[in-house]
N, CA, C and O of each residue as an XYZ file, in Angstrom:
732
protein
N     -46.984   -122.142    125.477
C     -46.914   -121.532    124.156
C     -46.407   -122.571    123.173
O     -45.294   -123.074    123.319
N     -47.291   -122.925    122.081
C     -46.772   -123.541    120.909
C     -45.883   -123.219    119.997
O     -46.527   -123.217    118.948
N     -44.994   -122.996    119.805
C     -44.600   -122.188    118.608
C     -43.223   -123.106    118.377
O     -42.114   -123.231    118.895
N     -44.009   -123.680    117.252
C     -42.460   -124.654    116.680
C     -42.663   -124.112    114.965
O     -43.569   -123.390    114.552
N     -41.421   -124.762    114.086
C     -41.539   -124.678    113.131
C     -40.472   -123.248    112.959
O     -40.474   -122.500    111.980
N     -39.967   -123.170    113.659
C     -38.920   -121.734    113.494
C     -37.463   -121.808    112.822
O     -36.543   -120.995    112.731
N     -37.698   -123.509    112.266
C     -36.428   -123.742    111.233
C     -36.431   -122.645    110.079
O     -37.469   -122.145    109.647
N     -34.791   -122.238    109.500
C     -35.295   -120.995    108.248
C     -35.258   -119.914    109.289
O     -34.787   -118.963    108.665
N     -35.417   -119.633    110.151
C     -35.568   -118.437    110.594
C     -33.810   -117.932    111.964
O     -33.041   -118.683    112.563
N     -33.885   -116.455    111.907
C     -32.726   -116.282    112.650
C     -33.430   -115.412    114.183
O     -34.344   -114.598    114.311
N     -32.641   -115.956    115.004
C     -33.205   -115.935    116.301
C     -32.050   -114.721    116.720
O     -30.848   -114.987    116.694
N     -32.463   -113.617    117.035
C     -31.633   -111.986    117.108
C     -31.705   -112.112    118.631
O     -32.839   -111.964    119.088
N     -30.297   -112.462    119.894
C     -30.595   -112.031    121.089
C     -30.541   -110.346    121.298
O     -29.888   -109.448    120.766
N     -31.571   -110.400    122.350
C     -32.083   -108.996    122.671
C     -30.869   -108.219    123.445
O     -29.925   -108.617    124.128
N     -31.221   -107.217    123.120
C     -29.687   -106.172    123.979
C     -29.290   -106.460    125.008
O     -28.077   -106.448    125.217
N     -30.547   -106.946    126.359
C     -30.236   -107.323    127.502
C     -29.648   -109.008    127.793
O     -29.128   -109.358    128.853
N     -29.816   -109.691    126.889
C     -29.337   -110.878    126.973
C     -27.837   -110.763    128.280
O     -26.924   -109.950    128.144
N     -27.922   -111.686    129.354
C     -26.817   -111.660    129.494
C     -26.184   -113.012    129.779
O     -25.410   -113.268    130.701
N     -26.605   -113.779    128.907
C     -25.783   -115.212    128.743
C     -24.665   -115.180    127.797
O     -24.909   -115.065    126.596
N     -23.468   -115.270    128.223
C     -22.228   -115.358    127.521
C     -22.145   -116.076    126.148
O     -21.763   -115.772    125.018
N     -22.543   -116.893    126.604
C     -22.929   -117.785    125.269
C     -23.899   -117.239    123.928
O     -24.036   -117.668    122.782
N     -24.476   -116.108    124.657
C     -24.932   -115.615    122.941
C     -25.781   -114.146    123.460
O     -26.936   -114.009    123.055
N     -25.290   -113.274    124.186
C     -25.216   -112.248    123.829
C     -25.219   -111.165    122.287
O     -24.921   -112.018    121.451
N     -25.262   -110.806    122.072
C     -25.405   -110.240    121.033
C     -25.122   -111.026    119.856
O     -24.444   -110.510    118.968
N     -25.536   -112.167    119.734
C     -25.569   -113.279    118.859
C     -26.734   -113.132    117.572
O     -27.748   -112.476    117.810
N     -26.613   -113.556    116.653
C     -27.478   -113.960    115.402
C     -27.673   -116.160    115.342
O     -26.848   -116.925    114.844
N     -28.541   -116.414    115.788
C     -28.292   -117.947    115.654
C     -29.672   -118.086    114.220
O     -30.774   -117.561    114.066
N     -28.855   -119.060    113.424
C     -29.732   -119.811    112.374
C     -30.259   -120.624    112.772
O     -29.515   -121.605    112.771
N     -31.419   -120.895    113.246
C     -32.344   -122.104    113.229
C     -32.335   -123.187    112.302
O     -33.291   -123.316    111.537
N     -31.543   -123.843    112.278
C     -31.822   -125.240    111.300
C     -32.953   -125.705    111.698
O     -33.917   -125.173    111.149
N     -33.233   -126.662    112.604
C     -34.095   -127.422    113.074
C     -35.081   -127.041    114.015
O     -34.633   -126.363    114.939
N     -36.528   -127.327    114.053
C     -37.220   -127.037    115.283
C     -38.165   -127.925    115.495
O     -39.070   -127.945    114.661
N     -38.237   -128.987    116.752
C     -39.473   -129.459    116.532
C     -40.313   -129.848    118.125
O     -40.028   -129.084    119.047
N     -40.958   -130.587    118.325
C     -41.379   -130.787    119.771
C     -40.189   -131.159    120.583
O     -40.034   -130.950    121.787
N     -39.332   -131.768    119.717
C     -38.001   -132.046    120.767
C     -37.375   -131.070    120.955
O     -36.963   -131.029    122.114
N     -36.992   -129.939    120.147
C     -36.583   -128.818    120.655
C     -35.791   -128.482    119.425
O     -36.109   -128.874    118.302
N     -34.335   -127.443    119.795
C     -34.502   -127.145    118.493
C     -32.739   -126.870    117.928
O     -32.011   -126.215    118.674
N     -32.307   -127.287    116.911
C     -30.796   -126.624    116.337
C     -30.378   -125.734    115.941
O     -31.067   -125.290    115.022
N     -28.935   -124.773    116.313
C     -29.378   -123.904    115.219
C     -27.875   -123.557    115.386
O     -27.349   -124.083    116.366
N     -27.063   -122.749    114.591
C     -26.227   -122.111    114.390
C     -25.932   -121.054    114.785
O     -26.865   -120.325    114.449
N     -24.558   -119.966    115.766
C     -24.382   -118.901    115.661
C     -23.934   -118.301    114.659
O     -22.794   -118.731    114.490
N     -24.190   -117.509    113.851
C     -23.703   -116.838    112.901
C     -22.604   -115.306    112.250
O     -22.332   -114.788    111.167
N     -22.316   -115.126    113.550
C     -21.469   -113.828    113.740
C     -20.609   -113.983    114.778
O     -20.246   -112.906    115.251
N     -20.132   -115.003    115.323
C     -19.117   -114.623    116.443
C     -17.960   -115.561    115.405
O     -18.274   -116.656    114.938
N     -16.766   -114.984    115.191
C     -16.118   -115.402    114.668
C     -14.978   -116.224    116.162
O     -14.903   -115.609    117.226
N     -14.233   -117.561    115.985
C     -14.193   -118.111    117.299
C     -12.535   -118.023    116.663
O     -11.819   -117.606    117.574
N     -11.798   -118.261    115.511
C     -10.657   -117.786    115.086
C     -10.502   -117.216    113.644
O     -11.515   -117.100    112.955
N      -9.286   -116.856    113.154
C      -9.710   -116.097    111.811
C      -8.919   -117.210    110.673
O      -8.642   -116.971    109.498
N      -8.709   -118.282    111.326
C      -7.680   -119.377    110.050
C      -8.023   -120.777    110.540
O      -7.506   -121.177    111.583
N      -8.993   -121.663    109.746
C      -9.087   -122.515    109.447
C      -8.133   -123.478    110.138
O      -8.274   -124.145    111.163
N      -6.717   -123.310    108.939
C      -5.739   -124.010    108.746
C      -5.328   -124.210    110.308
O      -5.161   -125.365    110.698
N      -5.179   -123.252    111.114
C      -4.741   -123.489    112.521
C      -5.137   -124.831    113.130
O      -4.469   -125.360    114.019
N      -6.283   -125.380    112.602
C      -7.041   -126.426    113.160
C      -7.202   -127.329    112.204
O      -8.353   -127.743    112.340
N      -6.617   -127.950    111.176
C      -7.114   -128.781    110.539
C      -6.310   -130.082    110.546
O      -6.701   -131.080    109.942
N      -5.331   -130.044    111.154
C      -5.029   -131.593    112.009
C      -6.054   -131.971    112.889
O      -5.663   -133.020    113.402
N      -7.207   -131.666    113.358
C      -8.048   -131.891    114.305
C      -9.151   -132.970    113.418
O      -9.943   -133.722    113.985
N      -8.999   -132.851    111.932
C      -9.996   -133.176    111.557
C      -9.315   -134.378    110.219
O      -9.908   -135.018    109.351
N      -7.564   -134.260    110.644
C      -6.802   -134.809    109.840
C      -6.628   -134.532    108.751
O      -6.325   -135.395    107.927
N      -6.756   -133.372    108.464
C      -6.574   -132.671    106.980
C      -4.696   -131.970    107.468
O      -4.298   -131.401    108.485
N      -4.080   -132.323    106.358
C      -2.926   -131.784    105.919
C      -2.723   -130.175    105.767
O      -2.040   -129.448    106.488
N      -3.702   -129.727    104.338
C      -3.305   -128.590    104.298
C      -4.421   -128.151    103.307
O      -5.030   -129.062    102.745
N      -4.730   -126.992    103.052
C      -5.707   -126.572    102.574
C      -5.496   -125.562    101.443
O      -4.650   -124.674    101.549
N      -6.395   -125.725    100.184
C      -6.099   -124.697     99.224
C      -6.979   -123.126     99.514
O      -6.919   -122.174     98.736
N      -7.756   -123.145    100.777
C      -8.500   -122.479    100.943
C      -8.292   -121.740    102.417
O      -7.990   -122.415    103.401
N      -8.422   -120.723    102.470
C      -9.021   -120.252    104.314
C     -10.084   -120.064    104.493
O     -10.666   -119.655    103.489
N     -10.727   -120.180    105.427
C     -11.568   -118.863    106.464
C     -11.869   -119.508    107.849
O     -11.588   -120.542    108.455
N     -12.605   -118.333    108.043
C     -12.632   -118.068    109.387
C     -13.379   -118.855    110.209
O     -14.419   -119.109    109.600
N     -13.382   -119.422    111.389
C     -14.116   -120.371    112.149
C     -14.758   -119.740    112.938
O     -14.144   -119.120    113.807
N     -16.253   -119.689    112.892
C     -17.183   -119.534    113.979
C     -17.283   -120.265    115.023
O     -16.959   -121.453    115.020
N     -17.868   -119.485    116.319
C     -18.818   -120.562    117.202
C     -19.680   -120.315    116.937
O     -20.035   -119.194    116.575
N     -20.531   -121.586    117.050
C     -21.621   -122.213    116.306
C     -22.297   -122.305    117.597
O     -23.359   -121.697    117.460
N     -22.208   -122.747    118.736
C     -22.434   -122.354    119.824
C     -22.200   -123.552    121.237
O     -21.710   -124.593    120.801
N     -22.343   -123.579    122.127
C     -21.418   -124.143    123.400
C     -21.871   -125.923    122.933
O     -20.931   -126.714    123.013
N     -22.677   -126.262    122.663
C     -22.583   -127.889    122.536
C     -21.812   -128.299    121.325
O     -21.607   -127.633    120.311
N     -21.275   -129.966    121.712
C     -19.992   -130.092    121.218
C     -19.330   -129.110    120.707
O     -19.320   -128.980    119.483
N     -18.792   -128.412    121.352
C     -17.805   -127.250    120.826
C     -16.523   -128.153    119.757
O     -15.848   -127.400    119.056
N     -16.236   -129.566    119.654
C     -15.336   -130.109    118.771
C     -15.635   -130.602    117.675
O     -14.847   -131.354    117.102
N     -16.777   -130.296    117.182
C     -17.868   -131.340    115.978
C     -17.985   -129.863    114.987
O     -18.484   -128.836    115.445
N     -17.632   -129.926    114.069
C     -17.727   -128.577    113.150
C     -19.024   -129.129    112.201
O     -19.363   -130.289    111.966
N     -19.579   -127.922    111.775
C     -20.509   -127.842    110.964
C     -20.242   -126.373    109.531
O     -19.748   -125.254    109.671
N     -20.722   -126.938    108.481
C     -21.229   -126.248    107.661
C     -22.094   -125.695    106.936
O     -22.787   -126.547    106.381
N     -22.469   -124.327    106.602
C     -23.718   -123.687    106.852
C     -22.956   -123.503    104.744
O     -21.882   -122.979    104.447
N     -23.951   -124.113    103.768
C     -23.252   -123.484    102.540
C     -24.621   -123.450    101.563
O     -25.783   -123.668    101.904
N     -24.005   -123.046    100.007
C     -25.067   -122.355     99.430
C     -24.406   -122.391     98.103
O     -23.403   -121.685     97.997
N     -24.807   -123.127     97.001
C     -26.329   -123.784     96.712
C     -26.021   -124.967     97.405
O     -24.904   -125.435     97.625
N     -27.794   -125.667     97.922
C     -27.717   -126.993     98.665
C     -27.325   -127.956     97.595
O     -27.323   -127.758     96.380
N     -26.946   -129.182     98.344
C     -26.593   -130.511     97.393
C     -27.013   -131.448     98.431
O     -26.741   -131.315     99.624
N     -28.012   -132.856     97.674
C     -28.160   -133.912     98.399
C     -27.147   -134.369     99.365
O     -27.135   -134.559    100.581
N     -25.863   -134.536     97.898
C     -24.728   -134.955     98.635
C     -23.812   -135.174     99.533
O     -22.867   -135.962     99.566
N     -24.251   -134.283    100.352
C     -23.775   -133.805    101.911
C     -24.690   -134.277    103.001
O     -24.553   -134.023    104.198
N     -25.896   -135.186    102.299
C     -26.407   -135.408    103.811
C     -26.828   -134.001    104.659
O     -26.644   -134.128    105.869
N     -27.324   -132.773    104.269
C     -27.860   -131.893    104.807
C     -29.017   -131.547    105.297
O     -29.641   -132.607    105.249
N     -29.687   -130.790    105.720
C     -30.592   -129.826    106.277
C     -30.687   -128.810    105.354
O     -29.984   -127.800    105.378
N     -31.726   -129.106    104.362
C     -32.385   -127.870    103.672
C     -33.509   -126.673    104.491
O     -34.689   -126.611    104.834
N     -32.243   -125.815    104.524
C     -33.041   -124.254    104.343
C     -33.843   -123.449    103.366
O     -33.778   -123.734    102.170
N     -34.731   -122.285    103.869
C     -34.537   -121.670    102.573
C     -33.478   -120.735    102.175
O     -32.525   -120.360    102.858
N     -33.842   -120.351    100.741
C     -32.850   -119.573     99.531
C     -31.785   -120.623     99.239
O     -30.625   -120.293     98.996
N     -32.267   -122.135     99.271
C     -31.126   -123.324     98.846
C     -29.541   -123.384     99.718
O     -28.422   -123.745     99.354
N     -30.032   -122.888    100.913
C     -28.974   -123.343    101.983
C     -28.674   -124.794    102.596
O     -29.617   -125.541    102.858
N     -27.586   -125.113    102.779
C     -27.847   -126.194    103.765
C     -26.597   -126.207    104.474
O     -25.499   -125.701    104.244
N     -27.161   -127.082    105.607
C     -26.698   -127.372    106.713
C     -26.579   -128.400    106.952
O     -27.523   -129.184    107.050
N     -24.683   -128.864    107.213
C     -23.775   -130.313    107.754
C     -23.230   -130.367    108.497
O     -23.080   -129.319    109.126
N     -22.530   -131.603    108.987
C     -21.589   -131.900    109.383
C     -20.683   -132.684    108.417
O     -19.881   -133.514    108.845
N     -20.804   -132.445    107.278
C     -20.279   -133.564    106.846
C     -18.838   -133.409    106.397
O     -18.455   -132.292    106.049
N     -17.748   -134.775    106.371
C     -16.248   -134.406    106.186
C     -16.270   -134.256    104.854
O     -15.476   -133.456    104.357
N     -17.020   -134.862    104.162
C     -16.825   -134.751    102.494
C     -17.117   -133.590    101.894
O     -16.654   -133.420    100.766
N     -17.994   -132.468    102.539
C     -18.152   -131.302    102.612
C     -16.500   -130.517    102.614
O     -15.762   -130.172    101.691
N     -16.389   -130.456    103.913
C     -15.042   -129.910    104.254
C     -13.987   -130.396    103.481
O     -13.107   -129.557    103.289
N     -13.807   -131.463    102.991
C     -12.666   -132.183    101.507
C     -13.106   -131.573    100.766
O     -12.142   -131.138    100.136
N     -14.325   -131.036    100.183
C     -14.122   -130.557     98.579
C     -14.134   -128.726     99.196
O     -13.854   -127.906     98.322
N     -14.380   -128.277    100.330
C     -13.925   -127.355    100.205
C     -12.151   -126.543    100.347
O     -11.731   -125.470     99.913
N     -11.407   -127.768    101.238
C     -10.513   -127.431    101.302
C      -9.471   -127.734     99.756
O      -8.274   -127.560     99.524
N     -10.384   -128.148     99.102
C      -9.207   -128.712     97.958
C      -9.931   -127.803     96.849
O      -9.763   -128.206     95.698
N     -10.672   -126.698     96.997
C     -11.354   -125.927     96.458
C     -12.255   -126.419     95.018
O     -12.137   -125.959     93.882
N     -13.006   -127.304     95.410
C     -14.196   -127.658     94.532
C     -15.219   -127.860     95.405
O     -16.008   -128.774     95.168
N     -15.422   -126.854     96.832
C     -16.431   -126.785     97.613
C     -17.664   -125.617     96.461
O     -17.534   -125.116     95.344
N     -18.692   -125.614     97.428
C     -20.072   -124.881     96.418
C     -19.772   -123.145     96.468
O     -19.230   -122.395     97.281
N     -20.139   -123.049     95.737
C     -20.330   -121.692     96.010
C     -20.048   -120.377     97.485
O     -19.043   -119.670     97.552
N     -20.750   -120.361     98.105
C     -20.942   -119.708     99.722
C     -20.838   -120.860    101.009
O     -21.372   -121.957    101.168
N     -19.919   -120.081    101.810
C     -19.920   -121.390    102.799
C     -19.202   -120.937    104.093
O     -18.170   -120.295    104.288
N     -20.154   -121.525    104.935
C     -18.978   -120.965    106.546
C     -18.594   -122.196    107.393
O     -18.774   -123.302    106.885
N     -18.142   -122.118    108.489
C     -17.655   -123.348    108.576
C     -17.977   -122.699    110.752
O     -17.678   -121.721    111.436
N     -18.624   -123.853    110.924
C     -18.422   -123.301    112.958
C     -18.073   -124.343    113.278
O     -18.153   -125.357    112.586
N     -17.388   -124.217    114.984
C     -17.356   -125.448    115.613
C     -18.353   -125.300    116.962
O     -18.421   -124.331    117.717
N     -18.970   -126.337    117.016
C     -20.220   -126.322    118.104
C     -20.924   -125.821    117.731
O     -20.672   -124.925    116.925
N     -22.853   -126.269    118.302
C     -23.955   -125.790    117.741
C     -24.829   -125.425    119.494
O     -24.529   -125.670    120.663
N     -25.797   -124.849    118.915
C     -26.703   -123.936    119.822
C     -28.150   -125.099    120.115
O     -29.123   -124.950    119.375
N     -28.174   -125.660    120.664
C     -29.368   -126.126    121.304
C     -30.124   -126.130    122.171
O     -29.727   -125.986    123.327
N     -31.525   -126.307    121.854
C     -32.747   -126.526    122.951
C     -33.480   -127.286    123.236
O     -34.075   -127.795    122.286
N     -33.867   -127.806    124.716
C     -34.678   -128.901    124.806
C     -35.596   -128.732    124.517
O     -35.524   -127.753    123.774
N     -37.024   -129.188    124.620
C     -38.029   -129.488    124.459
C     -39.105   -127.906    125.497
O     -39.397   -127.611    126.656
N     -39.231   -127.570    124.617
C     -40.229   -126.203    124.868
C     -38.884   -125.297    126.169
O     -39.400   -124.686    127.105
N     -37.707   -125.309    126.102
C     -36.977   -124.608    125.968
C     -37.082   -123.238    125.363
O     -37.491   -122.252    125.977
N     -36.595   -123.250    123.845
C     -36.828   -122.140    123.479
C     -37.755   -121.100    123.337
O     -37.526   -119.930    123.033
N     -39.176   -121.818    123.671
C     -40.892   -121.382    123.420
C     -40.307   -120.140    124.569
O     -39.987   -118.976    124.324
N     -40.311   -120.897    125.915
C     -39.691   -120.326    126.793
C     -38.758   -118.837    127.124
O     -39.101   -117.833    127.749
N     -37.719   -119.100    126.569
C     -36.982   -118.254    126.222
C     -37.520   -117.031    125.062
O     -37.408   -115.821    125.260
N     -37.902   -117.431    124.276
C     -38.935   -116.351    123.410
C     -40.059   -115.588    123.983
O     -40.246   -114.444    123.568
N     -40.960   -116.171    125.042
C     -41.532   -115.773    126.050
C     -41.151   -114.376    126.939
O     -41.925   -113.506    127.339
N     -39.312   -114.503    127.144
C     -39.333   -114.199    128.574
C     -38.160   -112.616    127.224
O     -37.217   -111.875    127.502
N     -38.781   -112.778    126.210
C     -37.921   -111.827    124.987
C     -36.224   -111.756    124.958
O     -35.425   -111.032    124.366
N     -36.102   -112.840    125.868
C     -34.799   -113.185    125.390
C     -34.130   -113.029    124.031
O     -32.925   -112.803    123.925
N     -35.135   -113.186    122.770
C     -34.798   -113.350    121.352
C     -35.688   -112.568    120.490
O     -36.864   -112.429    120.829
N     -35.304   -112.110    119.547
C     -36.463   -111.440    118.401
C     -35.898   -112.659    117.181
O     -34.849   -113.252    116.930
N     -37.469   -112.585    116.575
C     -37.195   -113.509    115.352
C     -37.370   -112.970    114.311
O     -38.376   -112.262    114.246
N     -36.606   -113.059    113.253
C     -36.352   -112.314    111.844
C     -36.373   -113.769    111.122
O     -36.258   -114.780    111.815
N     -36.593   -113.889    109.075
C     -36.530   -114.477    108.595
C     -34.949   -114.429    108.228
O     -34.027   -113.633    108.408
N     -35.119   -115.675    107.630
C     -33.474   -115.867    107.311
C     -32.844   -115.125    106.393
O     -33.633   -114.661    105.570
N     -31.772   -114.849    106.226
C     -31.405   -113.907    104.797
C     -29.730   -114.541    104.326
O     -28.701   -114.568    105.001
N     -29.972   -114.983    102.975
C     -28.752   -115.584    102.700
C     -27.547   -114.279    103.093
O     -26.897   -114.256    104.139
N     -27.481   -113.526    102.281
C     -26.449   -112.325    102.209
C     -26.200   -111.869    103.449
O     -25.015   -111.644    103.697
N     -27.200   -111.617    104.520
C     -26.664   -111.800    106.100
C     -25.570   -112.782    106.613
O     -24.595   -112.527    107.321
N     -25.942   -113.882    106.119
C     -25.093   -115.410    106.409
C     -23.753   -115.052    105.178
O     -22.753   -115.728    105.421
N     -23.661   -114.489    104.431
C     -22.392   -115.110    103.656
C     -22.033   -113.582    102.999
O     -21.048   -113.733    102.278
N     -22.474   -112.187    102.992
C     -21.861   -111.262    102.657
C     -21.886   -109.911    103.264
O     -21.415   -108.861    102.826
N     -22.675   -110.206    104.606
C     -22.656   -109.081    106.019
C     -21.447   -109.204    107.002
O     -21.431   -110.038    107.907
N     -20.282   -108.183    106.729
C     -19.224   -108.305    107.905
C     -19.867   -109.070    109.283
O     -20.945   -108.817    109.820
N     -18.910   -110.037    109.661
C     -19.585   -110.818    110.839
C     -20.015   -109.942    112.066
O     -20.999   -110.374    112.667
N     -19.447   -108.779    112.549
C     -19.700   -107.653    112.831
C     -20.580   -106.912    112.762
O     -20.906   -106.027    113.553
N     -21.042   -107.225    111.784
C     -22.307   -106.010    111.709
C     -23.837   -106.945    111.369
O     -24.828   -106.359    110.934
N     -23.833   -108.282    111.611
C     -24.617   -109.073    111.301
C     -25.478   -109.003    112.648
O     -26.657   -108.914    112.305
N     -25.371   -109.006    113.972
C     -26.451   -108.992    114.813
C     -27.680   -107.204    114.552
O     -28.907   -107.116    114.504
N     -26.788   -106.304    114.466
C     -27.593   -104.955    114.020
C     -28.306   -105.111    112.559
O     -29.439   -104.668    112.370
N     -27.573   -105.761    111.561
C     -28.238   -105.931    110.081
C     -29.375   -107.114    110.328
O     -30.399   -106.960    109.663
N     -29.331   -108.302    111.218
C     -30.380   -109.047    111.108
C     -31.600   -108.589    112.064
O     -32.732   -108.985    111.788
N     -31.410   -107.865    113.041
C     -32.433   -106.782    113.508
C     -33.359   -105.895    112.475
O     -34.584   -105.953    112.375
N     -32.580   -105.174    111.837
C     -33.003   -104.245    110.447
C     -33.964   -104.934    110.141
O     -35.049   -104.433    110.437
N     -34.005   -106.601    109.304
C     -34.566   -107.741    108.712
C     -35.884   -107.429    108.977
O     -36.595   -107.579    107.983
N     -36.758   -106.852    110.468
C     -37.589   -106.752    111.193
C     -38.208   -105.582    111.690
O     -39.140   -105.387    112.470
N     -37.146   -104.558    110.775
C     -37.325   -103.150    111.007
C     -37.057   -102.615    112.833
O     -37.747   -101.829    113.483
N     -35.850   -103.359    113.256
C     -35.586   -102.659    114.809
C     -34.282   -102.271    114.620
O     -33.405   -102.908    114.037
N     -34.185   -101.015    115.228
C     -33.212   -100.328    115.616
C     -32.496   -100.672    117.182
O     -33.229   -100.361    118.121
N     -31.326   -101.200    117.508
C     -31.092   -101.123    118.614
C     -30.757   -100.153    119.662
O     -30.731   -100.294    120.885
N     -30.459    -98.945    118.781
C     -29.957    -97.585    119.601
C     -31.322    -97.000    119.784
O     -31.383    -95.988    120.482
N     -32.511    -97.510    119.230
C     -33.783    -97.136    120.246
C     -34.783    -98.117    120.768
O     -35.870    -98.048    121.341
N     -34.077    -98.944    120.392
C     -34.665   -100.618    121.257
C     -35.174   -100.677    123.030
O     -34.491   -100.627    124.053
N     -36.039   -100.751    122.910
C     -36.930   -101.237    124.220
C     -37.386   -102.248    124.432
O     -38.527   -102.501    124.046
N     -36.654   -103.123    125.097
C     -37.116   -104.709    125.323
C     -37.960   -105.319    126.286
O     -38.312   -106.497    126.238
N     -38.303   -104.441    127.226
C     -39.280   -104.680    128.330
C     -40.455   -103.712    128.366
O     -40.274   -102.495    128.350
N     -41.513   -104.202    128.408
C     -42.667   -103.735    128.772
C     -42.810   -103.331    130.310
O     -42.281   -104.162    131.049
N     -43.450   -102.157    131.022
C     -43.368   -102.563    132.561
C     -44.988   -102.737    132.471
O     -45.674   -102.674    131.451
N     -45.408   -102.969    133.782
C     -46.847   -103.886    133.801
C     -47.998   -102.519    134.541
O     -47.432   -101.990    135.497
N     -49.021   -102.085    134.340
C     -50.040   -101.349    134.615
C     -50.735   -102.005    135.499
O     -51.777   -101.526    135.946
């Protein structure tokens, strides 16, 4: 199965998922290509204060909080930012609705000293796939795919973001049927 090009888009694991790692997960697809693909978790919140961790990254102290996602099991110590409106300046990954996606520290300096952009989350570790990996996994309905939605990413309780990015696609999970049986 071909199917690349699924950057922009959010990858919804299915009810039965039972990989720890992203169970009832929402991941953002940044990247997708024959090599495989990047992407972000977007609803598992991994602590609720920043500040707890920002000697890690040698920051002092911050005019700002929030909450730290996992982003998902690779480098779990490399943080990324998912923010909104994009700027060259960060060295990002343009999404659509003018998202983008970093790693970058100069990012995290103007947000902690609060002249960061507008909307912005912050994870540590990202979600990856090798090379026809995920085709794979989409195959076996491991995942439903919905388009991306800013206000999912930056004004849907993190909580209620795997059921609201389902909606995106018109599925209900309390009558969700994920397997076909075979005739």
């Amino acid at each position: 199965m071909k199917q690349k090009g699924l950057a922009g888009n959010f990858l919804i694991a299915s009810p039965g998922m039972d990989d720890p790692n992203f169970g009832y997960s929402v991941v953002l697809i940044c990247d997708h290509t024959e090599q495989g693909a990047f992407g972000l978790v977007v609803n598992r919140v991994l602590m609720h204060s920043l500040r707890s961790i920002l000697f890690s990254f040698d920051i002092e102290k911050s005019a700002v909080d929030m909450p730290v996602y996992f982003g998902g099991p690779v480098k779990p110590e490399q943080g990324y930012i998912i923010y909104s409106p994009f700027s060259r300046r960060y060295g990002s990954i343009r999404l659509p609705e003018n998202i983008g996606v970093t790693a970058s520290k100069v990012l995290l300096d103007d947000i902690i000293s609060g002249r960061g952009p507008e909307k912005y989350m912050f994870a540590l570790g990202f979600s990856g796939w090798s090379s026809n990996q995920l085709e794979e996994e989409l195959m076996t309905d491991s995942w439903l795919v919905a388009p991306m939605n800013r206000d999912l990413i930056f004004s849907v309780n993190s909580a209620d973001r795997w059921r609201s990015a389902a909606r995106l696609i018109g599925v209900d999970f309390g009558h969700y049927c994920g397997r076909h049986g075979n005739a």
